[in-house]
TORKOL-4160 file (C-alpha; in steps of 0.2 Angstrom, whole numbers, padded with zeros to 4 digits, m for minus):
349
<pt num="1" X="m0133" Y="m0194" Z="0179"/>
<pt num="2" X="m0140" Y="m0208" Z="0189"/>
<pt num="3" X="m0130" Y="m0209" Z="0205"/>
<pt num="4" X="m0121" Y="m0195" Z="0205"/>
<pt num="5" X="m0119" Y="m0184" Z="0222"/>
<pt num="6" X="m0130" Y="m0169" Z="0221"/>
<pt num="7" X="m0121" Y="m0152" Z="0227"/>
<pt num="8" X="m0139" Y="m0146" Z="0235"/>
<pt num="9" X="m0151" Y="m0151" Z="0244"/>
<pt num="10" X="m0167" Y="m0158" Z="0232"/>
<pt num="11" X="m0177" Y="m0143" Z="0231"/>
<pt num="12" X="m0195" Y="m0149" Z="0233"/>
<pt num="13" X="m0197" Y="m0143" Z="0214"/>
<pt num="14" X="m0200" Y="m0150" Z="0196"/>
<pt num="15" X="m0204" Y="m0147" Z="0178"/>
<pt num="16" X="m0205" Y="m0154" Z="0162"/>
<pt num="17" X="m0193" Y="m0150" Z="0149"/>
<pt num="18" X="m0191" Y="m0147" Z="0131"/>
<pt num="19" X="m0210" Y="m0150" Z="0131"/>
<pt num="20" X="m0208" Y="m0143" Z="0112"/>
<pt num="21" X="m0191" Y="m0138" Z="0102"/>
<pt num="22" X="m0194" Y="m0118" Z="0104"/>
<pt num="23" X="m0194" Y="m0124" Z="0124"/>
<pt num="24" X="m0175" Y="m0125" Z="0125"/>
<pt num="25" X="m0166" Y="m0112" Z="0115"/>
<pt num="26" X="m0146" Y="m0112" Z="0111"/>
<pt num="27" X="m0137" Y="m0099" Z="0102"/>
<pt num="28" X="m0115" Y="m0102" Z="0099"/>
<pt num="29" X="m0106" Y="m0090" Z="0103"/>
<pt num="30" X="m0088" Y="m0091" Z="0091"/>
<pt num="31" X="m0079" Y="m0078" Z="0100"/>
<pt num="32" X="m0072" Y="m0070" Z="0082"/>
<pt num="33" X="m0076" Y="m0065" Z="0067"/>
<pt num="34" X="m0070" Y="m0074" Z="0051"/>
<pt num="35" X="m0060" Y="m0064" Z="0042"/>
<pt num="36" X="m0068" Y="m0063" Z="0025"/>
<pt num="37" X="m0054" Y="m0074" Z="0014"/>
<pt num="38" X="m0046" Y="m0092" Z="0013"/>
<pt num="39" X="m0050" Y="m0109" Z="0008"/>
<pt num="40" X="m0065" Y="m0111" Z="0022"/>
<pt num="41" X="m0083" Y="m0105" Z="0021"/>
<pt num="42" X="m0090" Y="m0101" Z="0037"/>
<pt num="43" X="m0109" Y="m0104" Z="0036"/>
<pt num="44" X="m0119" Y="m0099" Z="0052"/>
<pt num="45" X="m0136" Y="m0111" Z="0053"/>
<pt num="46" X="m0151" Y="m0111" Z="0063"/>
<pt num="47" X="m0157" Y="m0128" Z="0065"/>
<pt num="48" X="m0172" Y="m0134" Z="0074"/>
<pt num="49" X="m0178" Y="m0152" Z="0079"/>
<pt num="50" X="m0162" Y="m0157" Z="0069"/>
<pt num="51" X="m0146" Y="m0163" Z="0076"/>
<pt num="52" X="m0129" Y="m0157" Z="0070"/>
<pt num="53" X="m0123" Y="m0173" Z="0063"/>
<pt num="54" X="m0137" Y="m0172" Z="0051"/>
<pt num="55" X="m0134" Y="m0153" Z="0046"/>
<pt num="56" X="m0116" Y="m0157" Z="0043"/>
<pt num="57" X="m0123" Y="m0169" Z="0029"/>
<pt num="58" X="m0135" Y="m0159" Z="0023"/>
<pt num="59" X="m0119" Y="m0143" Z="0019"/>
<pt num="60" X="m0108" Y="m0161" Z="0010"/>
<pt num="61" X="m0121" Y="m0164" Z="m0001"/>
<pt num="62" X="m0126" Y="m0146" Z="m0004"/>
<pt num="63" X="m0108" Y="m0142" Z="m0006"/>
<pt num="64" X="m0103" Y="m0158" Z="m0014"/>
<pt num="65" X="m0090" Y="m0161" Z="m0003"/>
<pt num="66" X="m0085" Y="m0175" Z="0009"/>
<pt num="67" X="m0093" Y="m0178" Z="0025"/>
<pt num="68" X="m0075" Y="m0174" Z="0032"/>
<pt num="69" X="m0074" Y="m0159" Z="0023"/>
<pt num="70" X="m0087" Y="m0152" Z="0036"/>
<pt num="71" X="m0082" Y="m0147" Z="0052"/>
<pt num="72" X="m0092" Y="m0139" Z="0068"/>
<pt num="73" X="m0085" Y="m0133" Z="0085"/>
<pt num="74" X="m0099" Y="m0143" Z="0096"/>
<pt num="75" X="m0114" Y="m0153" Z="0094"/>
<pt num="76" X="m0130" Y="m0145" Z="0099"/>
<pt num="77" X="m0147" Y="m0153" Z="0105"/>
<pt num="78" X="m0157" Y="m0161" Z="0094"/>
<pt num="79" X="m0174" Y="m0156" Z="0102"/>
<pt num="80" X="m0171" Y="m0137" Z="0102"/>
<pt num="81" X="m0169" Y="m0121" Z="0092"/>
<pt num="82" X="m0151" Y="m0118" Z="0089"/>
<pt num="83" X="m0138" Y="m0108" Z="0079"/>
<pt num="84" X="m0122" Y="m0114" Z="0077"/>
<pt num="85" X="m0107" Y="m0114" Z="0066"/>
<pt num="86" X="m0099" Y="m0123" Z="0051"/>
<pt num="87" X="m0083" Y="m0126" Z="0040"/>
<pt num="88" X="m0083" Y="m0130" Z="0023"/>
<pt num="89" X="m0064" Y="m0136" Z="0014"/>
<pt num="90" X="m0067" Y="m0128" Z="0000"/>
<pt num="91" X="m0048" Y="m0124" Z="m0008"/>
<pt num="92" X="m0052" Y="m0114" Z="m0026"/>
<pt num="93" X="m0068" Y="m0116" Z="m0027"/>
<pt num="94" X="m0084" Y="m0104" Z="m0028"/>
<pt num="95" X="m0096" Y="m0106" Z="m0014"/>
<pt num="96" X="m0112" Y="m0112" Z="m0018"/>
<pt num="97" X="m0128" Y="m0104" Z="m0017"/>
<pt num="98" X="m0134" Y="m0112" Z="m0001"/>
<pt num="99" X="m0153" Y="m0106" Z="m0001"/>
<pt num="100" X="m0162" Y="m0120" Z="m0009"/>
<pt num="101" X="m0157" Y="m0129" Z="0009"/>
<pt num="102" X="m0170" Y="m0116" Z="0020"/>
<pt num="103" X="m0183" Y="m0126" Z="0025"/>
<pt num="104" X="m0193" Y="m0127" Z="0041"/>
<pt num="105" X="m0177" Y="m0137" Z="0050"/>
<pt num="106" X="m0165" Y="m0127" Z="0042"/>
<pt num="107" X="m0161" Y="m0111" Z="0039"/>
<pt num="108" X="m0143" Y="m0101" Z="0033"/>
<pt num="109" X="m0141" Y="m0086" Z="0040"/>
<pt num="110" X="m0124" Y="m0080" Z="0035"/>
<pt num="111" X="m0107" Y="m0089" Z="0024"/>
<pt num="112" X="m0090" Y="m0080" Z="0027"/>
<pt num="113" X="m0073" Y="m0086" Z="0021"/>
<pt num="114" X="m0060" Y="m0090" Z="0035"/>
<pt num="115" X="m0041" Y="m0096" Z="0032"/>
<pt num="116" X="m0045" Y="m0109" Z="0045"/>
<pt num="117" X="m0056" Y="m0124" Z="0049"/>
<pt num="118" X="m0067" Y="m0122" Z="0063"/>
<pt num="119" X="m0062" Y="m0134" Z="0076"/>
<pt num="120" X="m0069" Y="m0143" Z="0090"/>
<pt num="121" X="m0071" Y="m0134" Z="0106"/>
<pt num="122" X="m0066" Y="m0115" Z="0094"/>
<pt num="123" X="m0081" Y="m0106" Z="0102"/>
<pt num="124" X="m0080" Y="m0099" Z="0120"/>
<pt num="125" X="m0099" Y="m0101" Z="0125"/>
<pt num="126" X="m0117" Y="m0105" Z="0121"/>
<pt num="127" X="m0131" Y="m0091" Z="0125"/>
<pt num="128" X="m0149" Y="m0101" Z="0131"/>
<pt num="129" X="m0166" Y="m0098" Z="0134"/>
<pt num="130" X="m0175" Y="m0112" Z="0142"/>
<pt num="131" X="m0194" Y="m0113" Z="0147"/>
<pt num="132" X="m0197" Y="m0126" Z="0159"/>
<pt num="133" X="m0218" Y="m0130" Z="0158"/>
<pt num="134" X="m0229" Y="m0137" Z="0172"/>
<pt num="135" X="m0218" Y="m0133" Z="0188"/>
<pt num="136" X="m0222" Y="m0139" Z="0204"/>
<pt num="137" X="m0217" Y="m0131" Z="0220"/>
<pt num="138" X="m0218" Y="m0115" Z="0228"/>
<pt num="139" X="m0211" Y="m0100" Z="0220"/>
<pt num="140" X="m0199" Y="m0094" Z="0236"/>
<pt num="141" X="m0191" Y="m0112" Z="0234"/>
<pt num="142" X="m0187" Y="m0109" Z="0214"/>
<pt num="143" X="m0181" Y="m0090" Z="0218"/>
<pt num="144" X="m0169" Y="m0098" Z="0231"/>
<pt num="145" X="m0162" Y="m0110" Z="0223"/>
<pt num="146" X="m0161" Y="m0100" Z="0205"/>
<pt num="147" X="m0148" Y="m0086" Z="0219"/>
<pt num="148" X="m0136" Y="m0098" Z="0226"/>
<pt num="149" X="m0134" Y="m0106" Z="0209"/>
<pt num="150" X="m0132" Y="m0089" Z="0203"/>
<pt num="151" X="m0121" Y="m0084" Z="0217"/>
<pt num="152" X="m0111" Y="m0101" Z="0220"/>
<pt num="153" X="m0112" Y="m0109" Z="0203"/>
<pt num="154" X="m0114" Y="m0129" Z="0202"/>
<pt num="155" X="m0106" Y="m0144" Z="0199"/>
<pt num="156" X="m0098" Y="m0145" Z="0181"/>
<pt num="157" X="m0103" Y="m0164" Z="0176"/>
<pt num="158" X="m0102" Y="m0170" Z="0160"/>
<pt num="159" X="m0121" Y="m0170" Z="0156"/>
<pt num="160" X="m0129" Y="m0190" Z="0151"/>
<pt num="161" X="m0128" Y="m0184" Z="0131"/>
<pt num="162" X="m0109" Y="m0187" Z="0131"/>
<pt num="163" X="m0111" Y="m0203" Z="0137"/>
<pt num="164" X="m0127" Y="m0211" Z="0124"/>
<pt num="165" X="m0141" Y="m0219" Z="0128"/>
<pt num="166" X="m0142" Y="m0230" Z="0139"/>
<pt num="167" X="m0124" Y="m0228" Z="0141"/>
<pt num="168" X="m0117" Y="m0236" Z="0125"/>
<pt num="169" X="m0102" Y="m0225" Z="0123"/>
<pt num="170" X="m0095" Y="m0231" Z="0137"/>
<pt num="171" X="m0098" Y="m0246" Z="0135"/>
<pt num="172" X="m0094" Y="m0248" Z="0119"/>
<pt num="173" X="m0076" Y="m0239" Z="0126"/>
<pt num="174" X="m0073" Y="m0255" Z="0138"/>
<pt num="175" X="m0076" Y="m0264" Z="0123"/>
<pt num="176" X="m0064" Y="m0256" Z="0112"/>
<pt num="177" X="m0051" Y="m0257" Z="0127"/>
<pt num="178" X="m0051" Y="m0276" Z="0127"/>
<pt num="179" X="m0044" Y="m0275" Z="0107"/>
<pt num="180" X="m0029" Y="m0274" Z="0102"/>
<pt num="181" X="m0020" Y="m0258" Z="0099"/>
<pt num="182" X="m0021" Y="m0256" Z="0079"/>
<pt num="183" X="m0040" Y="m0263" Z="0081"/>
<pt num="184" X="m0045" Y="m0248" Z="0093"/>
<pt num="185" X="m0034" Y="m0236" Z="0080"/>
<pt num="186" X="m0046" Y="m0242" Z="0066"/>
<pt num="187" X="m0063" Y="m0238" Z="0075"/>
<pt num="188" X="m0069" Y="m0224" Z="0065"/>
<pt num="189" X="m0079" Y="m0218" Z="0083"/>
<pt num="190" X="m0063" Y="m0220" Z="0092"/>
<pt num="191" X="m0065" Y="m0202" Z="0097"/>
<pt num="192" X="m0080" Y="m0202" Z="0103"/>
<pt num="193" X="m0078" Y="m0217" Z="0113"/>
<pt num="194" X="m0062" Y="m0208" Z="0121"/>
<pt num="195" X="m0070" Y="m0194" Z="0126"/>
<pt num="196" X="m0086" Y="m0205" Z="0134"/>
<pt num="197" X="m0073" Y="m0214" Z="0144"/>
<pt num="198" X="m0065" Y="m0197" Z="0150"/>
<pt num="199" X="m0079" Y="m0189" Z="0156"/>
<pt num="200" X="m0087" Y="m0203" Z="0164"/>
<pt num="201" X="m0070" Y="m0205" Z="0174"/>
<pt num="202" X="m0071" Y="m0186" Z="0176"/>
<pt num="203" X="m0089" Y="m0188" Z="0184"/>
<pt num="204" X="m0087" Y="m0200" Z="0197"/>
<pt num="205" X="m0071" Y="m0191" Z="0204"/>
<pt num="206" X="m0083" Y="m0176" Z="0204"/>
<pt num="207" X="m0097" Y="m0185" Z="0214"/>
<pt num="208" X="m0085" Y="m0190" Z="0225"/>
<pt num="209" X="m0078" Y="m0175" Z="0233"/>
<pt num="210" X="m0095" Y="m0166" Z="0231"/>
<pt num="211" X="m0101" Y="m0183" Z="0244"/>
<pt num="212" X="m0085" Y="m0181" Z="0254"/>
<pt num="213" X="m0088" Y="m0164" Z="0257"/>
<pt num="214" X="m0072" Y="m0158" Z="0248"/>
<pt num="215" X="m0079" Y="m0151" Z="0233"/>
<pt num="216" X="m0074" Y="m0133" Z="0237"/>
<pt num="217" X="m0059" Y="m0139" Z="0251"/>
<pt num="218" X="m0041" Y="m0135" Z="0243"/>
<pt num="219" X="m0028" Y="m0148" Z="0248"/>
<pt num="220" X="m0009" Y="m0147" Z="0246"/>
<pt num="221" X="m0007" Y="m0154" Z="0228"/>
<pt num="222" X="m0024" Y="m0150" Z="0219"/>
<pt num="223" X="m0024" Y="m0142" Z="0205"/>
<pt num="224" X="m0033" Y="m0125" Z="0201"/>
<pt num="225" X="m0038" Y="m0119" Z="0184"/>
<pt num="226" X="m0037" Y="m0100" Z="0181"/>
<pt num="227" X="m0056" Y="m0093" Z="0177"/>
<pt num="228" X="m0061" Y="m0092" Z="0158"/>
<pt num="229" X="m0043" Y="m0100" Z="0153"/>
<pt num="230" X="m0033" Y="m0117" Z="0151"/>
<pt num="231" X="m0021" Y="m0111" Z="0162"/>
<pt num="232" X="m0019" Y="m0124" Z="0178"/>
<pt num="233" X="m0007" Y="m0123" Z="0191"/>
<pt num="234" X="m0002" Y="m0135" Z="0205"/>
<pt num="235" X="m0004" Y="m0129" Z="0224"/>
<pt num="236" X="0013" Y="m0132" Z="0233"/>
<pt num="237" X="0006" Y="m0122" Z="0248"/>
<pt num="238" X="m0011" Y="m0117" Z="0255"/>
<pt num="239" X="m0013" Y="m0097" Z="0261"/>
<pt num="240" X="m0024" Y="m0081" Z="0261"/>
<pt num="241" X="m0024" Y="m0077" Z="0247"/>
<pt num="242" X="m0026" Y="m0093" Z="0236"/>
<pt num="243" X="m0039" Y="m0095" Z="0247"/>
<pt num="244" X="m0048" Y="m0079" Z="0243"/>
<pt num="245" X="m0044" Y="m0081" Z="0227"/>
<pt num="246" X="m0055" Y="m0099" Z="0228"/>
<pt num="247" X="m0071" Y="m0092" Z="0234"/>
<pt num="248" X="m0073" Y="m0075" Z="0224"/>
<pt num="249" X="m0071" Y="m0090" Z="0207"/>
<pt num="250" X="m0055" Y="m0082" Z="0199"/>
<pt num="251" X="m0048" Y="m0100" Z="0201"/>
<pt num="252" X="m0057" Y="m0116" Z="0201"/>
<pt num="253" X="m0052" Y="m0135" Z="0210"/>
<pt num="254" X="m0051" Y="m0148" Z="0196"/>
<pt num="255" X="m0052" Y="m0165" Z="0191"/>
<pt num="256" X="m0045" Y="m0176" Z="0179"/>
<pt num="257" X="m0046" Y="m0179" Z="0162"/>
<pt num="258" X="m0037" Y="m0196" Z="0163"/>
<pt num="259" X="m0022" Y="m0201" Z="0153"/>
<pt num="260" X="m0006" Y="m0207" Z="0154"/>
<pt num="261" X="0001" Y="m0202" Z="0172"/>
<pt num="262" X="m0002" Y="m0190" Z="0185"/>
<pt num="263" X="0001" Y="m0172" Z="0174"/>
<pt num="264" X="0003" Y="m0156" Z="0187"/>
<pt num="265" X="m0006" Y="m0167" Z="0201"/>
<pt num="266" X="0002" Y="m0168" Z="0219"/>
<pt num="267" X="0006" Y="m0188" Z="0223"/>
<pt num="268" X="m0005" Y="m0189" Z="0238"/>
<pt num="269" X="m0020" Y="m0184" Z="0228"/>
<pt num="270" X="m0016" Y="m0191" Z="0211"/>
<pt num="271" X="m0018" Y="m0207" Z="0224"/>
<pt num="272" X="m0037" Y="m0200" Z="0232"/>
<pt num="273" X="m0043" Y="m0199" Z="0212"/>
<pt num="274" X="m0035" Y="m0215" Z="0208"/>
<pt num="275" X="m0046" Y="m0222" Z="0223"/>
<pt num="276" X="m0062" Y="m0213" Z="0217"/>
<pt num="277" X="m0061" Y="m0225" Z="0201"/>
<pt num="278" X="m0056" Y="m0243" Z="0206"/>
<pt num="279" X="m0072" Y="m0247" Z="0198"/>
<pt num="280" X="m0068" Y="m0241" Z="0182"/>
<pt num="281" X="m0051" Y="m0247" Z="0181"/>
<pt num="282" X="m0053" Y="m0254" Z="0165"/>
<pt num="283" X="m0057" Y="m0237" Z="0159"/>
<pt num="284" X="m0042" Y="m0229" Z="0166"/>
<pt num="285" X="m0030" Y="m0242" Z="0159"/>
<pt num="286" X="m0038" Y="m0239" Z="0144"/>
<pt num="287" X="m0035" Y="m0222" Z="0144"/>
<pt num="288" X="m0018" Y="m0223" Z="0149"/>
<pt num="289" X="m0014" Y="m0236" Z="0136"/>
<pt num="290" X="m0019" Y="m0223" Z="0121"/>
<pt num="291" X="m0009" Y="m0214" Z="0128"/>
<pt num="292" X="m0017" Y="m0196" Z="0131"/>
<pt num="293" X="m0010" Y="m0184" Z="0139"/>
<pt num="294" X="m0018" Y="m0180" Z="0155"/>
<pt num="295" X="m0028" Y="m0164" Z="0156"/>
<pt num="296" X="m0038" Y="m0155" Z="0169"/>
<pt num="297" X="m0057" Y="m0150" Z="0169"/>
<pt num="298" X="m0065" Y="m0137" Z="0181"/>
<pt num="299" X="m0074" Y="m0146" Z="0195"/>
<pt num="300" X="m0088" Y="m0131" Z="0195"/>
<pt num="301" X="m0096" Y="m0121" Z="0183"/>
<pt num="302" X="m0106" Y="m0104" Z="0185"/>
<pt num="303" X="m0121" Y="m0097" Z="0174"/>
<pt num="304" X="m0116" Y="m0079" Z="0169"/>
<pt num="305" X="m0132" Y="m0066" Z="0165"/>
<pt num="306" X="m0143" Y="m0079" Z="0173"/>
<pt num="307" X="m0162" Y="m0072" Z="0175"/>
<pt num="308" X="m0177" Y="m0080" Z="0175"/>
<pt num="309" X="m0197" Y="m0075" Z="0173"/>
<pt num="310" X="m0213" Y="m0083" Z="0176"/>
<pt num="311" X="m0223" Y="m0078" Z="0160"/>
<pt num="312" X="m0236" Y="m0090" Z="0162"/>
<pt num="313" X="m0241" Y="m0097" Z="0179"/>
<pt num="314" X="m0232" Y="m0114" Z="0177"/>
<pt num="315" X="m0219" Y="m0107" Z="0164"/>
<pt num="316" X="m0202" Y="m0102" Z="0169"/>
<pt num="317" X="m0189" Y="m0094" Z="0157"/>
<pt num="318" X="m0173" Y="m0096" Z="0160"/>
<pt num="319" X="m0159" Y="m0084" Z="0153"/>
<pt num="320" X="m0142" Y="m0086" Z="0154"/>
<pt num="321" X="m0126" Y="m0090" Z="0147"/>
<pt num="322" X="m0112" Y="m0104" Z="0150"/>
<pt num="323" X="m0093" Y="m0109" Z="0145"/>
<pt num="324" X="m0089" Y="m0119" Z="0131"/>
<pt num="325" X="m0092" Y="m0138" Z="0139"/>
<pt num="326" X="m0103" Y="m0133" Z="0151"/>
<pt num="327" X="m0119" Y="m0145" Z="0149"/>
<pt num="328" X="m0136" Y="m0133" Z="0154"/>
<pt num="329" X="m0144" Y="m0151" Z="0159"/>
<pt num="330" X="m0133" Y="m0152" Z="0173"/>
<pt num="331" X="m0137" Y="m0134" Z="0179"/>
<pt num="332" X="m0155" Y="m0140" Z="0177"/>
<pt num="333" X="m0153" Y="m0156" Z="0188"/>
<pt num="334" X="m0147" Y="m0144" Z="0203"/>
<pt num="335" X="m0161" Y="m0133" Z="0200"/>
<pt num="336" X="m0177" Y="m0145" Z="0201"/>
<pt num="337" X="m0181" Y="m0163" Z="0196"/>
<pt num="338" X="m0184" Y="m0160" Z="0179"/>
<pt num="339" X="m0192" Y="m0174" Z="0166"/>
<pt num="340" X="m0186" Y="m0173" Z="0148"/>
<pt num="341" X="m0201" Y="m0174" Z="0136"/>
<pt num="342" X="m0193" Y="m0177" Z="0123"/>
<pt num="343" X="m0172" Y="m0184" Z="0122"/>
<pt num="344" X="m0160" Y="m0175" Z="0112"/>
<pt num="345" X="m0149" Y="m0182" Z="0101"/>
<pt num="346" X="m0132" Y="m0171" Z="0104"/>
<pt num="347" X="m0126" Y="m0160" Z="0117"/>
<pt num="348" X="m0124" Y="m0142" Z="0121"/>
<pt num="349" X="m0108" Y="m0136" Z="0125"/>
């Protein structure tokens, strides 16, 4: 997140995070039930200190199935106490008996058949509780912060966890760039490397109208995304009422997810973002030459049923809920300057 424009003034305030893995605490939220029949088993986990790419290996072998016959909606921190969901493929088959896997890192708590796999990005949100140890700064600063994040939301980055560490995925997207087409088609992390590229392109047209004071400023052409839907619409003329409907959050500016073209974008703006990323131009290109199609993200993100206590003098809890692909690290770096003890190995969206 290095270098990225903050949407608030620094708050005078800091903490320590995931100082232990019951610190952050992450609960998926599917949004359905599945519906008891089908060629799919459903297995609800709680996993701590673990990351998800693990887990899914753990269900293969248990299961005897392939790696790819295990599917999950969203990665989840590694250094944290989380329950999430997975599909098992198994066509015709009995589902076996998955307690020998309990253990101190793993633990099933539920297997339901489904007729479909779970896919990625299925679930709508992602419950936390995270306790922030050793804080620094006066209490009236926290409380005020905590209210106009709470009233105002904050910036909807993609947190550094999409990107790797040290920033590998995206560099390993430039490199996969400068191959030739049926190279990059082989890459068995092509995905991932896409989806690095995106965001990272997302982010820095992001910082830029949070620097240019535009972040909540409507223009002719933008594109708003309709709360808690895909839905996006382009704006063909400024009034009122779209107005309004901007700052009480039933529709949200947007930025791109790059791809081939300009999508629903006005001219004159698809050419601001365009000029918010000559630096990454090789990205863009590259983007453009997979030939994705251009999607819209939300350029701010709100915290539903957020609360917060002090149960110890330097401990605050945190409670509160966000979207799915909403990064609770980003939320964080708005609040305080917070240290990670310990990195985490996945992301929770």
């Amino acid at each position: 997140m290095h270098g990225l424009s903050y949407l608030y003034p620094r708050s005078g305030c800091a903490a320590s995070v995931k100082t232990a893995p019951t610190d952050f605490v992450v609960d998926e939220v599917l949004g359905f039930e599945p519906d008891g029949s089908g060629e799919h088993v459903f297995v609800l986990v709680q996993k701590t200190n673990a990351n998800t790419s693990y887990i899914a290996r753990r269900l293969a072998h248990a299961c005897a199935v392939r790696e790819r016959d295990i599917s999950f909606s969203g990665m989840k921190d590694r250094v944290a106490v989380t329950t999430q969901w997975f599909s098992v493929h198994l066509p015709g088959l009995e589902a076996p008996d998955l307690e020998p896997l309990n253990s101190d890192e793993l633990k099933i708590i539920s297997a339901q058949r489904h007729s479909r796999k779970l896919r990625r990005g299925t679930h709508t949100s992602n419950r936390f509780v995270i306790t922030l140890r050793h804080c620094v700064g006066d209490r009236k600063n926290w409380q005020e912060r905590l209210q106009t994040i709470a009233e105002q939301g904050f910036p909807n980055y993609f947190g550094e966890q999409r990107f790797g560490q040290e920033m590998r995925n995206v560099d390993a997207a430039r490199r996969m760039f400068g191959q030739t087409a049926k190279r990059q088609k082989r890459d068995r992390n092509r995905g991932i490397y896409l989806s690095a590229a995106r965001s990272w392109v997302f982010n820095q047209v992001l910082s830029a109208r949070i620097a240019q004071r535009t972040y909540d400023k409507l223009f002719v052409g933008d594109v708003l995304n309709l709360d808690g839907s895909n839905s996006v619409f382009c704006v063909e003329q400024i009034d009122d009422a779209i107005q309004s409907r901007l700052q009480s959050g039933d529709v949200h500016l947007t930025g791109p997810l790059w791809g081939k073209g300009a999508g629903l974008l006005g001219h004159e703006r698809h050419a601001w973002e365009q000029s918010c990323v000559v630096d990454n131009e090789d990205l863009c290109s590259g983007l453009a030459l997979s030939k994705l199609k251009p999607s819209r993200r939300s350029l701010r993100c709100f915290a539903s049923e957020l609360s917060w206590e002090w149960p110890e003098n330097k401990s605050l809890r945190l409670s509160f809920t966000l979207n799915a692909g909403c990064f609770a690290t980003v939320l964080l770096r708005e609040l305080a300057d917070c240290t990670m003890v310990n990195s985490s190995g996945g992301s929770s969206q």
